[in-house]
N, C-alpha and C positions, 0 to 999 in steps of 0.2 A: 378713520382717525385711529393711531395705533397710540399707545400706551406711551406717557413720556419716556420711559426704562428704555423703549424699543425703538425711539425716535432718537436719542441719546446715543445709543450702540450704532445705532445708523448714520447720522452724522459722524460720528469719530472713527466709523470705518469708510464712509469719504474721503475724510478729511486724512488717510492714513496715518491712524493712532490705536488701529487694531487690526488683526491679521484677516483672513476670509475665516480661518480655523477659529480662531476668539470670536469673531462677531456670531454664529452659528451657535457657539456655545453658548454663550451669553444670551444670544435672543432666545434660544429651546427652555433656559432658567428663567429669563423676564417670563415665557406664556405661559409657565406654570406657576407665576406670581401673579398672574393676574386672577382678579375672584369670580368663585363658582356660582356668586348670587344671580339671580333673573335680572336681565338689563330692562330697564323701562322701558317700552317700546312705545315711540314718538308715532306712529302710522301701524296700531295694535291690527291683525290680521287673524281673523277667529279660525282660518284653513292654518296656517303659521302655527308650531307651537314657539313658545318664548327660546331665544336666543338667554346665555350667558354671558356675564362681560367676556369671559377668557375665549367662547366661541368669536364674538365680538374683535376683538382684537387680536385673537388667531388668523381671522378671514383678512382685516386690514393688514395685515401682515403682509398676509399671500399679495393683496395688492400693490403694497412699498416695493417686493420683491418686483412684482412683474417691471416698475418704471426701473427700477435700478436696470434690470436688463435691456428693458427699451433705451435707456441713458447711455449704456454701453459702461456701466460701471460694476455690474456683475457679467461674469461669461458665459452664457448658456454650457458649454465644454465641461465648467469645471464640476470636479468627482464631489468636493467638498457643497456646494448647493444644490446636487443631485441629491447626495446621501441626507442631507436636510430634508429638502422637498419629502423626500421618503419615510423618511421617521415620523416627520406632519401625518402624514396621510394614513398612515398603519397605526396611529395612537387615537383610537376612537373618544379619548378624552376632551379631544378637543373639539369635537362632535362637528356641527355644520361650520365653525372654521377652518375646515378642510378644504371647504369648497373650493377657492381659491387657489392651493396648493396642488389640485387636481388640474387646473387650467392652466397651469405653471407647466404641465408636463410636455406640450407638442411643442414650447419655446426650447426646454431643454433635449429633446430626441428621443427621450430615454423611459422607458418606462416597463415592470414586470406585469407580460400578458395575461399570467394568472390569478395578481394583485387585483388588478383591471377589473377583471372575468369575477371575482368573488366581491367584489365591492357595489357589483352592478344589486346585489341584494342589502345594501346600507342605504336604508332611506333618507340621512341626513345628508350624503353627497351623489346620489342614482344619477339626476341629471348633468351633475359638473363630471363624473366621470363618462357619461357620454358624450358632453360637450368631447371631453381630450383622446377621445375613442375617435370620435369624427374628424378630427385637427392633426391625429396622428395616422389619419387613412384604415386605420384597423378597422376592417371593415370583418373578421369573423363573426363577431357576436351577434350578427345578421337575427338569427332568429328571434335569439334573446330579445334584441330592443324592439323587434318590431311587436312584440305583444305589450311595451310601454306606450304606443300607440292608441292602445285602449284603454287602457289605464285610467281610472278614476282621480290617479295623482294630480299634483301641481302640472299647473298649464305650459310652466316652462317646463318640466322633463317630456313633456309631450311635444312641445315645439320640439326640444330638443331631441327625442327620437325620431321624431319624422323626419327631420336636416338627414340626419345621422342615417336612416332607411335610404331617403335620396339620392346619397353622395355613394351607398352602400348598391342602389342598381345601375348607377351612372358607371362607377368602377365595372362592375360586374358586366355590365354590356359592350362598356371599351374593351374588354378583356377579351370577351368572346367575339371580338367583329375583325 
């Protein structure tokens, strides 16, 4: 569920009555208007630390965005949702509402390998940027994720390494036969 500000900009950039250039500005101002207090967490998780609304509605964000493109109403192509996506995800302010934005990257193609590679040490998106590690076939960071394998973390970066290990010897063995 995103913020009415964000659902607002969204409809009116449907309904063209804002550019792709406005709506990007606009929503980057709505998620900095959203507040930094601890959202109440309906299903509290004692592994979990607390979400903030603004993470909160940063992540639903990343979500609106993915149907927009499943809709065929944004273009994976375009330079302006790229360079969004990007800003999201290098503004650690927005903390685990990034996740989202991270899974947004093998729909749009595009993504900075070293970004990628240094992010794998931010613990509020480790597994969403392996998710988009494994989605976008990059398979270098081989070593790296396989010691998230062992990993005391959340269960999902661990699911999530292991896909990402899999898909990582599957590649690797096509290559060499």
């Amino acid at each position: 569920m995103i913020s009415k500000e964000m659902s607002t900009l969204l409809k009116r950039f449907c309904q063209a009555e804002l550019t792709e250039k406005e709506l990007y500005k606009e929503l980057l101002a709505a998620c900095f208007h959203c507040s930094e207090e601890i959202r109440p967490d309906i299903f509290p998780n004692p592994a979990a630390p607390p979400w903030t609304w603004r993470e909160f509605y940063v992540w639903a964000l990343g979500e609106e965005l993915r149907q927009l493109l499943l809709q065929k109403k944004l273009s994976p192509k375009s330079n302006l949702l790229y360079e969004f996506v990007d800003t999201i995800i290098r503004d650690k302010r927005f903390g685990h509402g990034r996740q989202s934005f991270f899974m947004l990257l093998p729909k749009l193609k595009r993504y900075d390998f070293e970004f990628l590679k240094a992010s794998l040490s931010d613990h509020d998106v480790v597994g969403h940027v392996v998710y988009a590690l494994r989605r976008l076939k990059e398979y270098r960071l081989a070593p790296i994720v396989a010691e998230m394998v062992k990993s005391p973390d959340y269960v999902w970066n661990r699911k999530e390494a292991r896909r990402y290990i899999e898909r990582a010897t599957q590649a690797t063995e096509q290559a060499g036969a």
